[in-house]
Z-matrix of the N, CA and C atoms (Angstrom, degrees):
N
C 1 1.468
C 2 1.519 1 108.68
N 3 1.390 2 130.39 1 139.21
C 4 0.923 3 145.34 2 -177.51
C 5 1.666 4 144.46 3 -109.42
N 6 1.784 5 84.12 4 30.73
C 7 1.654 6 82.67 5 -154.81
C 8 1.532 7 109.65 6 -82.63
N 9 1.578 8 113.78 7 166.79
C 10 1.527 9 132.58 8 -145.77
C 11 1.814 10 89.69 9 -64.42
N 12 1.221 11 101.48 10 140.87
C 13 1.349 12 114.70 11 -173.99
C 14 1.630 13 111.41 12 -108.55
N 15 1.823 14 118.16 13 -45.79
C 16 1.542 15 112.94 14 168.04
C 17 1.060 16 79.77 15 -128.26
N 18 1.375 17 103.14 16 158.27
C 19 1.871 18 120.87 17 160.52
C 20 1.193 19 93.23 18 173.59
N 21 1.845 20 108.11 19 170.21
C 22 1.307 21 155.64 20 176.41
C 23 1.567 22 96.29 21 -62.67
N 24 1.760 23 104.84 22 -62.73
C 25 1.485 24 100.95 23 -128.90
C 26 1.482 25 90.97 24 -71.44
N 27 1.449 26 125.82 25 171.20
C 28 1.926 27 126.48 26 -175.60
C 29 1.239 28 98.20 27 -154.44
N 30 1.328 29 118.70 28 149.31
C 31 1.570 30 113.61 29 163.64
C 32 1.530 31 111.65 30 -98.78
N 33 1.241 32 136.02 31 144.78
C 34 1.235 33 144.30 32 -161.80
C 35 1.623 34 128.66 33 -107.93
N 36 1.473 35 100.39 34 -6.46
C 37 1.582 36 121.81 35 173.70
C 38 1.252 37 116.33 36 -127.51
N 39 1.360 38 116.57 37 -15.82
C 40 1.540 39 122.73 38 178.91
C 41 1.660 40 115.43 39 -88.47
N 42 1.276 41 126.35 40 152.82
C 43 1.065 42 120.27 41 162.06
C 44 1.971 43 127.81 42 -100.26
N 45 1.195 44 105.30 43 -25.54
C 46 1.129 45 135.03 44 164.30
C 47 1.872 46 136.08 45 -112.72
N 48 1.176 47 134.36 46 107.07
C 49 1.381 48 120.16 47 -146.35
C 50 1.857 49 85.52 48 -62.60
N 51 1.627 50 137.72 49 -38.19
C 52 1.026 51 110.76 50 -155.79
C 53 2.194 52 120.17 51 -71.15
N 54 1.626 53 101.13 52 16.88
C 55 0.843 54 98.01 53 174.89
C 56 1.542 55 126.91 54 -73.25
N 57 1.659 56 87.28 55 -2.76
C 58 1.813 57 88.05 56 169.11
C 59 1.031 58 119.43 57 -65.92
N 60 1.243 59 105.17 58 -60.11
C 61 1.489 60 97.68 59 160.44
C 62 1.354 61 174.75 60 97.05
N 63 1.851 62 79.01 61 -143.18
C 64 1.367 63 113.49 62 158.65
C 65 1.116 64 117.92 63 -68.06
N 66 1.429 65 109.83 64 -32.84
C 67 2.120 66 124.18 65 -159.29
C 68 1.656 67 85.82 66 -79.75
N 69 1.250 68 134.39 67 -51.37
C 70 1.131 69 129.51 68 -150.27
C 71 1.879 70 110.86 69 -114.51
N 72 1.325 71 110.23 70 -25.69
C 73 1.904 72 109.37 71 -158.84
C 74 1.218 73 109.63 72 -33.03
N 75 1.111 74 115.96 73 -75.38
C 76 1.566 75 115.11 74 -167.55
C 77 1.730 76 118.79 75 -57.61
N 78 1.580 77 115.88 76 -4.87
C 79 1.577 78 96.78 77 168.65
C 80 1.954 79 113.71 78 -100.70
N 81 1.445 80 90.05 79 -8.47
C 82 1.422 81 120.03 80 173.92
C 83 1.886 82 102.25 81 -51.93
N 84 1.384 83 83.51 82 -73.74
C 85 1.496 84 96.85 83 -167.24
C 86 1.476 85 122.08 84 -47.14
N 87 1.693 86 110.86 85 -37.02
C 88 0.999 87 122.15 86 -175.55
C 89 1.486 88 106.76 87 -74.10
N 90 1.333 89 121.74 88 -28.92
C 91 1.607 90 119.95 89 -167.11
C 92 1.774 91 77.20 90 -95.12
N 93 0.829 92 153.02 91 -45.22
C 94 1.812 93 129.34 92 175.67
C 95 1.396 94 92.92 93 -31.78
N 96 1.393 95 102.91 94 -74.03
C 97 1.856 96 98.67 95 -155.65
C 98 1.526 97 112.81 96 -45.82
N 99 1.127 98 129.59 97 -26.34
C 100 1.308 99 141.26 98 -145.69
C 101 1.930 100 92.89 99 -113.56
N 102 1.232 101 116.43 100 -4.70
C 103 1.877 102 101.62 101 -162.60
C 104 1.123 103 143.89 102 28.80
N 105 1.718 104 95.47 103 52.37
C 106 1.456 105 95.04 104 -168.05
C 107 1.505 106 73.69 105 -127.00
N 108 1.995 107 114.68 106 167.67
C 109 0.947 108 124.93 107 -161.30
C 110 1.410 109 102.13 108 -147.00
N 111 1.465 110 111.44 109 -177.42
C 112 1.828 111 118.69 110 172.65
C 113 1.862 112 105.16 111 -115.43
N 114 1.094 113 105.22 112 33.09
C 115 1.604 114 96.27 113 -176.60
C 116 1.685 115 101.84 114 -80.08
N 117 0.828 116 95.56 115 5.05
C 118 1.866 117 83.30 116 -176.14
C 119 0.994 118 97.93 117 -107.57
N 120 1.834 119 125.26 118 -23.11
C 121 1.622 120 118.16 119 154.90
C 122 1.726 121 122.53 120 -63.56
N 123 0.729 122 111.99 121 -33.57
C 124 1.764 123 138.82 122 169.66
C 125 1.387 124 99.92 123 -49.92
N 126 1.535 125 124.09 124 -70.35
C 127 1.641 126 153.50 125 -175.28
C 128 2.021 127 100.39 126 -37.36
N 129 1.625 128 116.90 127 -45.25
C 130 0.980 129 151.35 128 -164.06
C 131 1.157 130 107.97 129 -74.89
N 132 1.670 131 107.58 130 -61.82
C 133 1.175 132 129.13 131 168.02
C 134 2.166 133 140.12 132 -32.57
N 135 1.481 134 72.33 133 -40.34
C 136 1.490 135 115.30 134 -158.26
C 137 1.081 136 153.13 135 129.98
N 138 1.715 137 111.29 136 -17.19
C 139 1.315 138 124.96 137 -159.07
C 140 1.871 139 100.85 138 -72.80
N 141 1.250 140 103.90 139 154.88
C 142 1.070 141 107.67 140 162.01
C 143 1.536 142 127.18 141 -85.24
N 144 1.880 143 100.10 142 164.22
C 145 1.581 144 91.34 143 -152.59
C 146 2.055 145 87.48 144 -84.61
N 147 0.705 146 110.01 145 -2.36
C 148 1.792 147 116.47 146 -173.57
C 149 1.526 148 100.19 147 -79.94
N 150 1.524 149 127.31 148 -22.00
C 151 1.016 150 128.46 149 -165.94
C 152 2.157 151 104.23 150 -80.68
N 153 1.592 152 119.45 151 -14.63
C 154 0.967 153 106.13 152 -158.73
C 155 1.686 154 99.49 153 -114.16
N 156 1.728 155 135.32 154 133.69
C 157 1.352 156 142.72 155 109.50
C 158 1.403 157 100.70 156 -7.65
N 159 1.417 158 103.08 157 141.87
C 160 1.512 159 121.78 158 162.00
C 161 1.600 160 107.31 159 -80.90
N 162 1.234 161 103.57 160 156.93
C 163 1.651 162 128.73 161 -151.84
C 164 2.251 163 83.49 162 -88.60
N 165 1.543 164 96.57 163 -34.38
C 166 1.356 165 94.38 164 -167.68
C 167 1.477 166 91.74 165 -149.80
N 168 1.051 167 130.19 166 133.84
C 169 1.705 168 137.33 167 178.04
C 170 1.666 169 85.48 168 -72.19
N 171 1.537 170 91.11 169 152.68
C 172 1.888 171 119.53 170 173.75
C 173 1.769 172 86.82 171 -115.86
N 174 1.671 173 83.12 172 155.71
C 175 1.340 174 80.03 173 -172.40
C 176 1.714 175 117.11 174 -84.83
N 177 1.473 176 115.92 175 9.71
C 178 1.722 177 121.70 176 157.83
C 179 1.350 178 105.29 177 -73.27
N 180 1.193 179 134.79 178 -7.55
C 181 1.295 180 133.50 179 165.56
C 182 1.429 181 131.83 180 -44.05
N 183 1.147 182 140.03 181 133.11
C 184 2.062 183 133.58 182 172.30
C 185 1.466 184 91.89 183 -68.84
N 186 1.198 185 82.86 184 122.13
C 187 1.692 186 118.67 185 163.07
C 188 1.702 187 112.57 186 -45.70
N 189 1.245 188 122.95 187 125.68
C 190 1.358 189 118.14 188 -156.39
C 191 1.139 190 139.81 189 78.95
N 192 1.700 191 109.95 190 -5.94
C 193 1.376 192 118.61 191 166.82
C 194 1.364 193 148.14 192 -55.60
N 195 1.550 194 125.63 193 88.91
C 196 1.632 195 109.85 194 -143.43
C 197 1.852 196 114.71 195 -57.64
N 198 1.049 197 117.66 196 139.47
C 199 1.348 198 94.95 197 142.82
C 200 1.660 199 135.52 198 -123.22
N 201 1.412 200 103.42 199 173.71
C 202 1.436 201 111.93 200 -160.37
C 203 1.801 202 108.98 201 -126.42
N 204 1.197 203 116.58 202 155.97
C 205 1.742 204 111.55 203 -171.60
C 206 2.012 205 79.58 204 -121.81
N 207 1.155 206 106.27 205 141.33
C 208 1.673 207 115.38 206 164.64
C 209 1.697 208 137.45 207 -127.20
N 210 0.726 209 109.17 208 106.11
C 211 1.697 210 122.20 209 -163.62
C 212 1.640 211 116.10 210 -94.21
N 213 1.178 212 101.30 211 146.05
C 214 2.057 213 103.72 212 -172.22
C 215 1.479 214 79.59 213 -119.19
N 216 1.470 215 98.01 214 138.25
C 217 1.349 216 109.48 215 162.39
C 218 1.512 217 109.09 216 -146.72
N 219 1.505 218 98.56 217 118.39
C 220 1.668 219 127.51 218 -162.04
C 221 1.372 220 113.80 219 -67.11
N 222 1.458 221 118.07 220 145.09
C 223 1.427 222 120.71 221 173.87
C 224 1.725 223 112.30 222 91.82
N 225 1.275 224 102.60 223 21.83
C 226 1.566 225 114.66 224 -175.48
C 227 1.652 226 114.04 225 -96.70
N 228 1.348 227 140.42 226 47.18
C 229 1.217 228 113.80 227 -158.99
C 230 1.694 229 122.75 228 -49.07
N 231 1.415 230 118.99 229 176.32
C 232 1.527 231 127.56 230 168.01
C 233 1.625 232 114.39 231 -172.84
N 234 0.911 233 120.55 232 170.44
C 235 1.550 234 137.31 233 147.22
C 236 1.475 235 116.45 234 -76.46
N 237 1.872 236 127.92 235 127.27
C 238 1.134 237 116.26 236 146.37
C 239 1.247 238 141.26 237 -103.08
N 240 1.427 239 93.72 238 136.03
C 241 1.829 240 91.86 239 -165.81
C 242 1.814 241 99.04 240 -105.22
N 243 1.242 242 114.11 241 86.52
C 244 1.389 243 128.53 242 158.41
C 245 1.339 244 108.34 243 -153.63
N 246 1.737 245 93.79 244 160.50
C 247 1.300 246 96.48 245 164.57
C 248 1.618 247 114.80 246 -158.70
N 249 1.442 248 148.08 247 157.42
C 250 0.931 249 135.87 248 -179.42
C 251 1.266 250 115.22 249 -68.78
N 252 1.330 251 145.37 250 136.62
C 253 1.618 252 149.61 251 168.42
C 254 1.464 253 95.78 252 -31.30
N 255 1.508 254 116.37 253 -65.35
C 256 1.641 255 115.78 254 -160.99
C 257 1.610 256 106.17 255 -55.22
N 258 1.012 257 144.96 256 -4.85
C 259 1.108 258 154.13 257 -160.32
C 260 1.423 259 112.29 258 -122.15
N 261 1.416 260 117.56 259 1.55
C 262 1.440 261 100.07 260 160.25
C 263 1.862 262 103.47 261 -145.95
N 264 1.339 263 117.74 262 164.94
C 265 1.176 264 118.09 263 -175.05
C 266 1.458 265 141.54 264 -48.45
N 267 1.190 266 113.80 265 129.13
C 268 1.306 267 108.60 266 -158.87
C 269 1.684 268 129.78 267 -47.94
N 270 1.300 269 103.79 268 -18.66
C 271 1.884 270 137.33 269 -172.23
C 272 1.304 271 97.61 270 -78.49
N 273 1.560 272 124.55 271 -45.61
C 274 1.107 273 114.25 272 -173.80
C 275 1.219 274 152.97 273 -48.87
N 276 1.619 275 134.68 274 110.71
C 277 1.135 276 148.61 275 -154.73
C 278 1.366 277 119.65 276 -58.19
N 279 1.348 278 129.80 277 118.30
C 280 1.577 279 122.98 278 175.51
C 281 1.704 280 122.41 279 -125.29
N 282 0.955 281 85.69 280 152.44
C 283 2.046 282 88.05 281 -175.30
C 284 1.215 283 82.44 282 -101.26
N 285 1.645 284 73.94 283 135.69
C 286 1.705 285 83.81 284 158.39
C 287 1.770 286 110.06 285 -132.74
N 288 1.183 287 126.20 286 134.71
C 289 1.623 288 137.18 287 -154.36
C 290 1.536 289 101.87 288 -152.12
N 291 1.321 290 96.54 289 144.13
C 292 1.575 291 109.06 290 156.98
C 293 1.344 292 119.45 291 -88.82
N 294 1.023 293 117.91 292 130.95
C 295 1.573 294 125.02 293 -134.71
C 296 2.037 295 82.40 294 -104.59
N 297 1.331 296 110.12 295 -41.01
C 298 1.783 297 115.17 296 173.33
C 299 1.381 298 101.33 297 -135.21
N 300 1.460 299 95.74 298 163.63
C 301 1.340 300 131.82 299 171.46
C 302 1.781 301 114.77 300 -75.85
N 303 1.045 302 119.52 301 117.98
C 304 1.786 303 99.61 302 164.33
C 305 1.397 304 102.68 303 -167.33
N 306 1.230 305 122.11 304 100.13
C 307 1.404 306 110.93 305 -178.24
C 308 1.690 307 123.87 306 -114.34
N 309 1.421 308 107.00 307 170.57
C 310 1.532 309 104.29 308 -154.85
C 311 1.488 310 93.22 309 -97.17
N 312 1.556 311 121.05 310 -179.55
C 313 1.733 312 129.87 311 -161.37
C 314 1.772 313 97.34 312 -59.78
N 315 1.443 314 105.84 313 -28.92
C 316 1.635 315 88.74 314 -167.42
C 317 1.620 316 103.38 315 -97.64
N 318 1.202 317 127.79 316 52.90
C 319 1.801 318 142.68 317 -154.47
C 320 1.266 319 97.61 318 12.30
N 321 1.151 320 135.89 319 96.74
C 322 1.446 321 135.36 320 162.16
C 323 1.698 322 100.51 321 -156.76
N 324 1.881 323 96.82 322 127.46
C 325 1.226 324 109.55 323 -171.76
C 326 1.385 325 104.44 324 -57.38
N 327 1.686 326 104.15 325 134.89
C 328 1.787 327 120.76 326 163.17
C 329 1.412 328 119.56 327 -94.60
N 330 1.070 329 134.63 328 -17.05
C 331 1.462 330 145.60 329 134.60
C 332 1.279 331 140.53 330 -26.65
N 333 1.370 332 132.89 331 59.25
C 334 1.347 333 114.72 332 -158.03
C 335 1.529 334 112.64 333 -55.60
N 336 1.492 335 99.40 334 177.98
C 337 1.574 336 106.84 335 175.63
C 338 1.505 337 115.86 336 -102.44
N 339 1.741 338 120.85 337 136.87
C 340 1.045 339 121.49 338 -174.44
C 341 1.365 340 106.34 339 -94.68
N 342 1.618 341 84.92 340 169.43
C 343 1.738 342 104.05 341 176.23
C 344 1.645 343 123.23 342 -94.11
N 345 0.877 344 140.58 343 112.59
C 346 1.634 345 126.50 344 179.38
C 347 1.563 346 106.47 345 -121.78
N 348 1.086 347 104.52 346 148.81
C 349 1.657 348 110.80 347 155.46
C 350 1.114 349 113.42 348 -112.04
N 351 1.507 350 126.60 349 140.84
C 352 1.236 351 131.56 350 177.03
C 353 1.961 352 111.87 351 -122.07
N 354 1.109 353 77.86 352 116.01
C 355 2.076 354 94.19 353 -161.89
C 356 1.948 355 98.43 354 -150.48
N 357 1.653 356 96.20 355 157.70
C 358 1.320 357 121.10 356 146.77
C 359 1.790 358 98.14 357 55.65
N 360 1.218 359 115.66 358 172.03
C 361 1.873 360 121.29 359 -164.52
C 362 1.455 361 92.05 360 -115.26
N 363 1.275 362 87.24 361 168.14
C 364 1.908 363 117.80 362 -166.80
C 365 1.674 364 107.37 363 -64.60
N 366 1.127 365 117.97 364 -22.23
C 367 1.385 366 137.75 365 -177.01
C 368 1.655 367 98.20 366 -66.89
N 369 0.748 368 111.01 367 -81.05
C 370 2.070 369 127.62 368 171.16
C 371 1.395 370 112.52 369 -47.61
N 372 1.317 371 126.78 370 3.67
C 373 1.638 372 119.85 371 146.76
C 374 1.353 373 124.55 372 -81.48
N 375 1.492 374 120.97 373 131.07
C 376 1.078 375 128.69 374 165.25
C 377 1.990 376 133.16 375 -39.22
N 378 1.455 377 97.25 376 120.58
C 379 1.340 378 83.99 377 -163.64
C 380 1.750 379 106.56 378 -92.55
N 381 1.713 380 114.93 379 162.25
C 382 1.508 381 101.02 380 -166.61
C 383 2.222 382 71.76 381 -133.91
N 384 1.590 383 77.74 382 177.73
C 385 1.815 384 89.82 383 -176.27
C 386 1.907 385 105.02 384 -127.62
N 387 1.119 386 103.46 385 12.11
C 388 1.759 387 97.68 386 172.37
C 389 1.889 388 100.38 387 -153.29
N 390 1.141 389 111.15 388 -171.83
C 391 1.294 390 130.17 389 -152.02
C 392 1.731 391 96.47 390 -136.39
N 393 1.476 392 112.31 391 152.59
C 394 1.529 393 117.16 392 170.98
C 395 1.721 394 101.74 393 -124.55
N 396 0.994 395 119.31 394 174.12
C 397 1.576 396 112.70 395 -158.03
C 398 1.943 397 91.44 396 -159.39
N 399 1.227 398 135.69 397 96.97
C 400 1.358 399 131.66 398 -157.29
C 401 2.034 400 88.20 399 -114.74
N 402 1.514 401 86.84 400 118.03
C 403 1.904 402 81.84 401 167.07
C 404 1.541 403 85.97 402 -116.21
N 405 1.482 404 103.11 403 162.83
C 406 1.588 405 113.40 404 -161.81
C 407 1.670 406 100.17 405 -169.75
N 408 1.426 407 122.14 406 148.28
C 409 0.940 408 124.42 407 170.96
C 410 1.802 409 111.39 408 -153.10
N 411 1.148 410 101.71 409 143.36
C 412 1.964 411 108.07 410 175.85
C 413 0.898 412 120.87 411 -26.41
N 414 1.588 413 137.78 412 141.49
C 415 1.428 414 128.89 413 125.15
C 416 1.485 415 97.65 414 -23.59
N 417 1.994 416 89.02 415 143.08
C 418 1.746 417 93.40 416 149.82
C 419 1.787 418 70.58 417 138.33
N 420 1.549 419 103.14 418 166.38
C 421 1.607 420 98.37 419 -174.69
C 422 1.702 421 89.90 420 -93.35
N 423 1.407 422 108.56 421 -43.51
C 424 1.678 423 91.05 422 174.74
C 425 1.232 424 149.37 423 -92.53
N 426 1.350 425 90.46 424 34.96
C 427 1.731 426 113.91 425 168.19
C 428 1.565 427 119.66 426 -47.64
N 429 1.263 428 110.11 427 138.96
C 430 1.763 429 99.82 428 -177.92
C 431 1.685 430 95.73 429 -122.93
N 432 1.613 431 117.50 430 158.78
C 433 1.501 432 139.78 431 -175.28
C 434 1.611 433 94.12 432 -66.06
N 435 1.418 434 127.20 433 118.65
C 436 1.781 435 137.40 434 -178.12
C 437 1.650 436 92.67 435 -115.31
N 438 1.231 437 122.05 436 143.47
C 439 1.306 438 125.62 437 141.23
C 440 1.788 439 128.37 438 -54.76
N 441 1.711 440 99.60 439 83.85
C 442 1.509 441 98.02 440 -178.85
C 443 2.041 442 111.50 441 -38.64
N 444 1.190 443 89.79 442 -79.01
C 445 1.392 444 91.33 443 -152.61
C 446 1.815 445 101.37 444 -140.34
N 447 1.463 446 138.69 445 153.43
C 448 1.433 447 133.78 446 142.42
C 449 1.105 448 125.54 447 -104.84
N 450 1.228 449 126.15 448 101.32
C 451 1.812 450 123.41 449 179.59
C 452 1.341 451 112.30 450 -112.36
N 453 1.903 452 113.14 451 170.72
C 454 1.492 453 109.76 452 172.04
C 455 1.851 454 109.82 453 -79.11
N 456 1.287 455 110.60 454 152.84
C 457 1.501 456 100.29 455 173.63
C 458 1.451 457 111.18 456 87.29
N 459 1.612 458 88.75 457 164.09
C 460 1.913 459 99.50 458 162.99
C 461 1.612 460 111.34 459 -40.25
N 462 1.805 461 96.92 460 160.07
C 463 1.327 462 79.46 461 143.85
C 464 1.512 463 120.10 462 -126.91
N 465 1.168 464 105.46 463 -162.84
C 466 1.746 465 122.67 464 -174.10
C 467 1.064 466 122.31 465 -110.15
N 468 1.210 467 121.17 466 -174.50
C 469 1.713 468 141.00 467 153.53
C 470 1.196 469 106.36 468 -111.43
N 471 1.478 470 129.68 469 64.22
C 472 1.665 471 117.42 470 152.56
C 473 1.401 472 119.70 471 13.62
N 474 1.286 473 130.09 472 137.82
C 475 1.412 474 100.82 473 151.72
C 476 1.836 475 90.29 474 -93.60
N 477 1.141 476 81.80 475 176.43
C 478 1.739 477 94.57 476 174.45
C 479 1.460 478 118.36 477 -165.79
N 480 1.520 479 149.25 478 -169.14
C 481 0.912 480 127.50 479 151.49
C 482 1.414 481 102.65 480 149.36
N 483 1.234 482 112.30 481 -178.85
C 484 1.936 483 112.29 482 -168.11
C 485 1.761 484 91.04 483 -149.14
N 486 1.389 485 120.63 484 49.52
C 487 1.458 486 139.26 485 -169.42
C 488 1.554 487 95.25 486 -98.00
N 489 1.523 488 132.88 487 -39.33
C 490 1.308 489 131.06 488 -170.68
C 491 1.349 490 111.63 489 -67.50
N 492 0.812 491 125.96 490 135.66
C 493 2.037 492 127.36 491 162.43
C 494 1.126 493 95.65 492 -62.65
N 495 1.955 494 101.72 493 118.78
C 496 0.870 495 134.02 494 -160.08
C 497 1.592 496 162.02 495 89.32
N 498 1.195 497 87.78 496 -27.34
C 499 1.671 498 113.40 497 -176.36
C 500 1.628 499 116.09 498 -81.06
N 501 2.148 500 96.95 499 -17.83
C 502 1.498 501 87.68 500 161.60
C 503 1.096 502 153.02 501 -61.37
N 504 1.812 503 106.22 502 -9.30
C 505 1.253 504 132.71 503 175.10
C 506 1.317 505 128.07 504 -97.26
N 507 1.558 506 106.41 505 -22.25
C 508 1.846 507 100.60 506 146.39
C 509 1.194 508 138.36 507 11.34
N 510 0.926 509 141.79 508 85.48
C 511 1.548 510 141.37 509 -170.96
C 512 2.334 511 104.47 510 -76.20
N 513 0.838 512 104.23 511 133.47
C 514 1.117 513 128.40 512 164.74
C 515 2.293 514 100.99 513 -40.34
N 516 1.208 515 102.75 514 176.17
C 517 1.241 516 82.94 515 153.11
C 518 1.652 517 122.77 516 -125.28
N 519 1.183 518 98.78 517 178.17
C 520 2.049 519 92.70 518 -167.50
C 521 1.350 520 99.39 519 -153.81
N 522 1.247 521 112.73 520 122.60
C 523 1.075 522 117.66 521 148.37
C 524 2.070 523 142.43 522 -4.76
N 525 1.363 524 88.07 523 131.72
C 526 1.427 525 101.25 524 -152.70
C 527 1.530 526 129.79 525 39.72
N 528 1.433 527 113.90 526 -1.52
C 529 1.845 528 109.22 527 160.72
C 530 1.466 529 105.26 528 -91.20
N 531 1.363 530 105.41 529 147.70
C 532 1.834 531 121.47 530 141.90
C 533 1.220 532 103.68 531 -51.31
N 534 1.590 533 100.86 532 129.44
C 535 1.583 534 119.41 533 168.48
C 536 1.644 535 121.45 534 -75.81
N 537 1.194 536 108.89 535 123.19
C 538 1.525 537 113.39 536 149.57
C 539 1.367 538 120.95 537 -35.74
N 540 1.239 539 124.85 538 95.80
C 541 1.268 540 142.75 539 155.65
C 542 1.633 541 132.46 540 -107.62
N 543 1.477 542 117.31 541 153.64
C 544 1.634 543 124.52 542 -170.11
C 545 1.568 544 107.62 543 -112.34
N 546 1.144 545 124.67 544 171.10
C 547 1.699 546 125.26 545 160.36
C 548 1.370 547 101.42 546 -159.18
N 549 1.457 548 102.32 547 113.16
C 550 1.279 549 111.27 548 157.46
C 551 1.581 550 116.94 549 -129.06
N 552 1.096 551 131.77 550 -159.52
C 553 1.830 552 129.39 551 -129.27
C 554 1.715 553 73.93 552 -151.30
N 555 1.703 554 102.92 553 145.45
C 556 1.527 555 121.44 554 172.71
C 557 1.098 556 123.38 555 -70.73
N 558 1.638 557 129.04 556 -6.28
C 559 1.339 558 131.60 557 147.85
C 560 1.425 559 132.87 558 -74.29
N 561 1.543 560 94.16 559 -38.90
C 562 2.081 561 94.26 560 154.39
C 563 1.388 562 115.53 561 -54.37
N 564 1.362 563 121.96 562 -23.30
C 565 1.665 564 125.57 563 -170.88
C 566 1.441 565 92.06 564 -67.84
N 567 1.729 566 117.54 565 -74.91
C 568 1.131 567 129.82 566 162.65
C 569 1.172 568 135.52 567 22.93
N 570 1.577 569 92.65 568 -79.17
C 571 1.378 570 143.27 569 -160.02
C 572 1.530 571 105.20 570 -62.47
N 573 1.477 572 106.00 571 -58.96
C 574 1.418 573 124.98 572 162.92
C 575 1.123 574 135.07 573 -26.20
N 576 1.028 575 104.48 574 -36.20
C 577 2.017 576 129.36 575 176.02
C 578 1.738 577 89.95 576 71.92
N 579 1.175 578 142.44 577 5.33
C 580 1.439 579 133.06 578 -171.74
C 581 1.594 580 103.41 579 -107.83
N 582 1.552 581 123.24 580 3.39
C 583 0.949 582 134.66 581 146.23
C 584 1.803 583 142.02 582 -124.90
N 585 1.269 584 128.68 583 143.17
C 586 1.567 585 110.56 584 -173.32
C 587 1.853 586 97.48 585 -126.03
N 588 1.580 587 100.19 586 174.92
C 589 1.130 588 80.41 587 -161.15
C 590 1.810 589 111.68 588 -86.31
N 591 0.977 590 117.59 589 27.32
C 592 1.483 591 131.23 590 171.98
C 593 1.900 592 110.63 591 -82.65
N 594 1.495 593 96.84 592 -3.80
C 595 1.806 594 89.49 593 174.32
C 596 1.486 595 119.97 594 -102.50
N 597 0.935 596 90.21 595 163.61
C 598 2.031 597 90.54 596 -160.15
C 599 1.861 598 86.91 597 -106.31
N 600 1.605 599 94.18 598 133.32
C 601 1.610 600 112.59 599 156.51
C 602 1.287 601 121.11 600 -91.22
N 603 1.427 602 147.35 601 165.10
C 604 1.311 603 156.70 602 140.48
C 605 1.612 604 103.82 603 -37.72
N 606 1.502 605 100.85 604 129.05
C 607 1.502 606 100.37 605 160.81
C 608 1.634 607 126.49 606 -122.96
N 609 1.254 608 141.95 607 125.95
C 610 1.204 609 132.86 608 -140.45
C 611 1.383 610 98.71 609 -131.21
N 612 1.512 611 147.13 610 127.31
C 613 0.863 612 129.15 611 166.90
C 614 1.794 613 127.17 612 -84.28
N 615 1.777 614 111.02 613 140.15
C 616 1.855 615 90.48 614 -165.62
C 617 1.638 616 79.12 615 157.06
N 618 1.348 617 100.59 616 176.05
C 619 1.465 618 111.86 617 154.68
C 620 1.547 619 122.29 618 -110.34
N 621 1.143 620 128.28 619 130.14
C 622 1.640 621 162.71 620 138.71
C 623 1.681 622 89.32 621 14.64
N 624 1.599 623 94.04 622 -76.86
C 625 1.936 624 106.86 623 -161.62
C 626 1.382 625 83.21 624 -56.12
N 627 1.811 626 134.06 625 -57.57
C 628 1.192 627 102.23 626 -123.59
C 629 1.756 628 91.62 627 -81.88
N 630 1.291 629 101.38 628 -37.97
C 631 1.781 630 90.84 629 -173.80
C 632 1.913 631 118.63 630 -56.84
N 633 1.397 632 107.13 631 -6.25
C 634 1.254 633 103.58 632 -175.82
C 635 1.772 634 118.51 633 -70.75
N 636 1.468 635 112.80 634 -15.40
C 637 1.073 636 159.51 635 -138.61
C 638 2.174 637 87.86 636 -95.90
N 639 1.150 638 107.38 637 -21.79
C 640 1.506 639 107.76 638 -173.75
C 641 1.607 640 97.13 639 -115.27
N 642 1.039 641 118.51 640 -30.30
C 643 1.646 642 110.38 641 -178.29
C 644 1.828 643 103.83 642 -88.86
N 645 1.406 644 117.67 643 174.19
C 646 1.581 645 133.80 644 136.05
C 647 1.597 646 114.59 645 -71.22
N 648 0.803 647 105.25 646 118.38
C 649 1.677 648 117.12 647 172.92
C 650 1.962 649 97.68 648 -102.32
N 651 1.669 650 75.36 649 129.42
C 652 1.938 651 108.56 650 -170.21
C 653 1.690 652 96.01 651 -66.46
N 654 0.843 653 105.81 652 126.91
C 655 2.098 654 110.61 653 175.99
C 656 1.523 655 106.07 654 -79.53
C-alpha cells in the first residue's frame, strides 16, 4: 500500500482519508472488478492526460509497467498543495527527501526521492470539492489491485526521482536519527533536462529554514 507520506494536499472535513470510502466503496469496488474507471471524469475535471497509468497495459507497452484504475468521488472538500515548477520562481528552494524506506535484495532504496517546497500558510492553498481514489498494482502477471493513494483534487504525475547528484544515496527515514536530506532551487530541476516546467512539485505550507532544522542537510 502506498499511501501519501508528505504533502500539501489535506482534506478539511474528513478525519481519516478512508472516509472516502465510505461515500463511494462499494461502487469503487465493483468498477475495480470490472476496469473501468472515472478518468474521463478527472479529464473534465482538469487532470492531466500525462497524469494517468493505463487501466490495462497494450502490448506496445514497457514490460513492468504498473497499472492503476482512478476514481473522483464528489463532495470531498480539501486544500491543494501542488503546483507546477513553471509557476513558481526560478530561485526557489526545494527539499528533496525520501518520503519511505523500501529497499531492493541488493539494499538500495526503490523509492525515489521527492520534491517539496515548503512556503506561504494553509489559508493560500487552493481549495478543490471532491477526492481521487487511485487502486494500482505491479507489472508482473501476479500482481494484485493495492490501494495507491487518497488525495484532495485531480491527480498528477509527481515529479520525483534520484536524477540529482547525490540524492541516490538518500536514506529513507528511520527512526530516532535526523534524516538525510538535499535542497536544491527549480532551476537546478530545470537544468537537469529530467524535468520541464509542466511538472508539478509538493507544496507544504511552513518555512524551508525552520523545517530544515529536523533533518541533516547533505553538504
Amino acid at each position: 500500500m502506498q499511501l501519501e507520506q508528505l504533502g500539501g494536499s489535506k482534506f478539511t472535513e474528513i478525519a481519516n482519508i478512508f472516509e472516502v470510502l465510505e461515500k463511494d466503496g462499494v461502487r469503487i469496488a465493483e468498477a475495480v472488478k470490472a476496469r473501468t474507471d472515472d478518468r474521463e471524469a478527472l479529464l473534465r475535471a482538469g487532470a492531466s492526460e500525462r497524469a494517468f497509468l493505463p487501466s490495462t497495459k497494450a502490448e506496445a507497452d514497457p514490460e513492468g509497467l504498473p497499472e492503476a484504475l482512478y476514481y473522483k468521488v464528489d463532495g470531498v472538500k480539501g486544500k491543494l498543495g501542488i503546483e507546477k515548477i513553471g509557476n513558481l520562481d526560478p530561485a526557489t528552494r526545494i527539499l528533496v527527501r525520501r518520503e519511505k524506506s523500501a529497499k531492493d535484495d541488493q539494499g538500495r532504496e526503490k523509492v525515489p526521492c521527492s520534491f517539496t517546497v515548503i512556503q506561504g500558510n494553509p489559508e493560500d492553498m487552493p481549495d478543490t470539492d471532491y477526492a481521487t481514489v487511485i487502486v494500482g498494482r505491479e507489472g508482473g502477471d501476479k500482481a494484485k489491485d493495492e490501494l495507491w493513494t487518497i488525495h484532495p483534487g485531480a491527480p498528477i504525475r509527481a515529479a520525483q526521482g534520484d536524477f540529482l547528484s547525490g540524492s541516490e544515496s538518500l536514506p529513507g527515514p528511520e527512526d530516532g536519527k535526523k534524516q538525510r536530506v538535499m535542497v536544491t532551487t527549480v532551476q537546478e530541476l530545470l537544468n537537469s533536462g529530467r524535468m520541464t516546467k509542466d511538472d508539478y512539485v509538493k507544496i507544504v505550507p511552513g518555512s524551508l529554514d525552520a523545517s530544515l532544522s529536523q533533518y541533516e542537510t547533505a553538504g
